[in-house]
C-alpha positions in Angstrom: -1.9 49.8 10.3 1.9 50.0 11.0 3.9 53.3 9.7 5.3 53.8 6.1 8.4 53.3 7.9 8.0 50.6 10.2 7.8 46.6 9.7 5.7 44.1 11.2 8.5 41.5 11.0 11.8 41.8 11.2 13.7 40.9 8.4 15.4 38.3 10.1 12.3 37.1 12.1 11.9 33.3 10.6 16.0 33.2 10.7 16.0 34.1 14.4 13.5 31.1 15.1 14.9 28.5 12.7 17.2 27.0 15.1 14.8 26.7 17.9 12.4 24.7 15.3 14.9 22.4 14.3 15.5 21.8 18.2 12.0 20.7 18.4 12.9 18.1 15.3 13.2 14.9 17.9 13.4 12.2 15.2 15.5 11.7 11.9 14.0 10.9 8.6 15.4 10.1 4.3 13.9 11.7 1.8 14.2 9.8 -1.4 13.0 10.2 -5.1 13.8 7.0 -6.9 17.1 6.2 -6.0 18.0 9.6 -5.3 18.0 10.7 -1.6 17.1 14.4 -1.6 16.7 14.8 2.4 18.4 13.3 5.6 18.1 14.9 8.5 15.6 16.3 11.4 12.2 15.5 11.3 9.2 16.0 13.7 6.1 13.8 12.5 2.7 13.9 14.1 -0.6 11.9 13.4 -2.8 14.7 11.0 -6.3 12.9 12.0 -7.6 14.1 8.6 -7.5 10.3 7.7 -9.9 8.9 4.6 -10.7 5.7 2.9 -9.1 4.5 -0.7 -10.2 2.3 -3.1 -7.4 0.4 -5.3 -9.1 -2.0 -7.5 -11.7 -3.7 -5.6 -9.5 -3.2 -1.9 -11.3 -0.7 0.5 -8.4 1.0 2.5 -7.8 3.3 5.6 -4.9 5.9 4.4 -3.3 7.4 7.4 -2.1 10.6 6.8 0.7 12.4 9.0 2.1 15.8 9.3 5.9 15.6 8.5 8.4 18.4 9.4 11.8 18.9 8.3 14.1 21.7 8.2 12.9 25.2 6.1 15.8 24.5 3.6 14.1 21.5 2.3 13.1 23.2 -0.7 13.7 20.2 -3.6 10.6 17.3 -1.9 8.3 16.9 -4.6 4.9 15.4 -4.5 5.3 11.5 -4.3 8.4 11.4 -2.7 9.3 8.4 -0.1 9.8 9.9 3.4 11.5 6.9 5.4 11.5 7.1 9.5 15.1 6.2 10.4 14.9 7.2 14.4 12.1 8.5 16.9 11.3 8.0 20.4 8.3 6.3 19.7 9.8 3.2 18.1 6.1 2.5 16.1 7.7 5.0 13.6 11.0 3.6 12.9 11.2 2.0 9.6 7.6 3.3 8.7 7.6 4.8 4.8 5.0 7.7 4.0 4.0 8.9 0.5 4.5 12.5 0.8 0.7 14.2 -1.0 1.8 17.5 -0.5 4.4 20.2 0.0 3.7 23.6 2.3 5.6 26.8 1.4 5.5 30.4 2.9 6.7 33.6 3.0 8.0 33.2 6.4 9.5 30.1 6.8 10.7 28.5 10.1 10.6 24.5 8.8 9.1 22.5 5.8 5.5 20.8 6.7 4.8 18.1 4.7 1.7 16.2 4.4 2.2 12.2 4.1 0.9 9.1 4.2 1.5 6.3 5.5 2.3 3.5 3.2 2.0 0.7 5.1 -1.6 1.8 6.1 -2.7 1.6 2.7 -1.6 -2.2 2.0 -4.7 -4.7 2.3 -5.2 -6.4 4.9 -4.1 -10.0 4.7 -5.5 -11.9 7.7 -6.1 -15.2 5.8 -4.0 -17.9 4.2 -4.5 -19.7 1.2 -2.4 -22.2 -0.9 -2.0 -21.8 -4.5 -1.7 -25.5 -6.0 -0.2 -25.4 -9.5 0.1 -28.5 -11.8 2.7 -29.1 -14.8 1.7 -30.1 -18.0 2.2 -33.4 -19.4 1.1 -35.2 -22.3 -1.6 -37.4 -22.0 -3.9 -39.2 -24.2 -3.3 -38.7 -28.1 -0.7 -36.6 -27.3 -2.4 -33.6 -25.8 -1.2 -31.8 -22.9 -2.9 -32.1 -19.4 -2.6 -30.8 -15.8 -1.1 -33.3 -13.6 -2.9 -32.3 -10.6 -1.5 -35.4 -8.6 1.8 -33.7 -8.8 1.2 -29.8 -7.9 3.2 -28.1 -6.2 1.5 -26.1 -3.1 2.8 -22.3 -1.7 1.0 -21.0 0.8 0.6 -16.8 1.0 -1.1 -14.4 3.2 -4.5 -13.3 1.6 -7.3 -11.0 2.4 -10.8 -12.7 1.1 -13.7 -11.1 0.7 -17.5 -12.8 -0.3 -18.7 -12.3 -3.8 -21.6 -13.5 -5.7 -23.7 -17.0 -5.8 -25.0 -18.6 -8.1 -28.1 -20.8 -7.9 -29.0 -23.8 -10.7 -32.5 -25.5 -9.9 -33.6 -28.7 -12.0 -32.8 -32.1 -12.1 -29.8 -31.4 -10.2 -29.0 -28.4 -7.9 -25.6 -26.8 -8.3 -24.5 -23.8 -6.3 -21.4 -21.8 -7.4 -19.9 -19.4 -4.8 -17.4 -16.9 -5.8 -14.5 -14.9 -3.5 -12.5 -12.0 -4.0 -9.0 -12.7 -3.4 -6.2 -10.2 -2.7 -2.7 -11.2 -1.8 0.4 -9.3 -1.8 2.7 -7.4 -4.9 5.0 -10.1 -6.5 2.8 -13.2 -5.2 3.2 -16.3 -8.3 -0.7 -16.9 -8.9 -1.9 -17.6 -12.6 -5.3 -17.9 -14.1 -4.5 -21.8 -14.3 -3.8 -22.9 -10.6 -6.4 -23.6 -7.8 -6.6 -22.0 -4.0 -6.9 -24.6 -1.2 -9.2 -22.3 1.3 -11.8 -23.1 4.1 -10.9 -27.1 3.9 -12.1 -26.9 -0.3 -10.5 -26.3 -3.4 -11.6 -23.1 -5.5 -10.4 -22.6 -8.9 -8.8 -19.0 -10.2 -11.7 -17.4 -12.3 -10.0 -14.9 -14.7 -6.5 -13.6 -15.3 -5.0 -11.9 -11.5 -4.6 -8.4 -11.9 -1.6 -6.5 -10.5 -2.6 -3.2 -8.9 0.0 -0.3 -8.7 0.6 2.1 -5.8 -1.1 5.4 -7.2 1.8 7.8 -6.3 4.8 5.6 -6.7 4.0 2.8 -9.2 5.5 0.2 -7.5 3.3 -2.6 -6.9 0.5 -2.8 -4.3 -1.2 -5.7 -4.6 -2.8 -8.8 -6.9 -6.5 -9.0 -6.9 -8.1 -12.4 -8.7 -11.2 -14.0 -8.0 -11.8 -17.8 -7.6 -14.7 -19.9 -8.2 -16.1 -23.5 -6.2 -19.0 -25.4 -8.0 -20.9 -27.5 -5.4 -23.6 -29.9 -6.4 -24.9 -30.8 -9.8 
């Protein structure tokens, strides 16, 4: 136990190290909120290895989290703020965005640790392609409206597909529907009325696409439908 007179620190102990942890700060880093930058300066950033799997929607994803320092007198980062990597040795980092999930605060304070992840990380994985075909509507017999299919227009888009469900009809004639989950990415055109050219056949969109929002930021993440083929029958 120290004396009723004596300290254990010095009350200038984190001010005498400060500086030599900044030195250590080998890359540069924002901070924004919004449109609001609220940090630019130092950082030091370091994989955390305490990684973990999300679900958004239907997507299974790997969220990468990292250890993010900046300088003690970082005192306004908030939960949810964007930390972007303007300049590191390892150029993998430059340009990367992390969602910071939490702020560290002490007593004794030489720099700020934040705990982030990495956005980019947590976007599906879109190793496929498909081709939404959409058709206008024109008038056809007795006046109704009909999709002019021989005149769609085709865009094709990254997309991450994953198997769903099949249905089986025996009888007279067999008929086998197969469904997919579809994800492509936030802002993608796709509407419950097109079709998706994939695997050399054309699927139809079952069910309005729903767009799925970034938990911390809102900003979009990405658009989930599913799409139907009926084979047979």
């Amino acid at each position: 136990m120290p004396l009723p007179t004596t300290r254990v620190f010095h009350p200038d102990w984190s001010q005498h190290h400060r500086p030599v942890a900044t030195g250590t700060m080998t890359g540069e880093c924002t901070i924004t909120r919004g449109a609001t930058q609220v940090y630019a300066g130092p950082c030091r950033i370091i994989a955390d290895g305490s990684n973990e799997v999300a679900m958004i929607g239907d997507q299974k994803l790997l969220v990468v989290r990292y250890l993010v320092t900046v300088r003690y007198d970082t005192d306004t980062v908030e939960v949810g703020d964007v930390v972007t990597v303007t300049a590191a040795v390892d150029g993998g980092l430059v340009g990367r965005t992390l969602i910071v999930k939490q702020v560290r605060y002490g007593t004794q304070e030489w720099e700020r640790d934040l705990y982030a992840d990495d956005q980019m990380a947590g976007l599906p994985v879109l190793s496929d392609e498909i081709t939404i075909v959409r058709a206008p509507l024109v008038t056809g017999y007795g006046n109704s409206l009909v999709f002019d299919w021989a005149n769609a227009t085709r865009t094709t888009v990254p997309a991450g597909l994953e198997p769903g469900s099949t249905i089986e009809e025996t009888g007279g004639r067999d008929k086998v529907t197969s469904f997919y989950l579809c994800f492509v990415a936030a802002g993608t055109d796709v509407r419950v009325t097109d079709r998706v050219e994939w695997d050399g056949r054309v699927w139809e969109v079952d069910g309005e696409p729903r767009a799925w929002p970034q938990p911390e930021t809102g900003g979009g993440h990405h658009i989930q439908f599913r799409i139907r083929i009926d084979e047979g029958g």
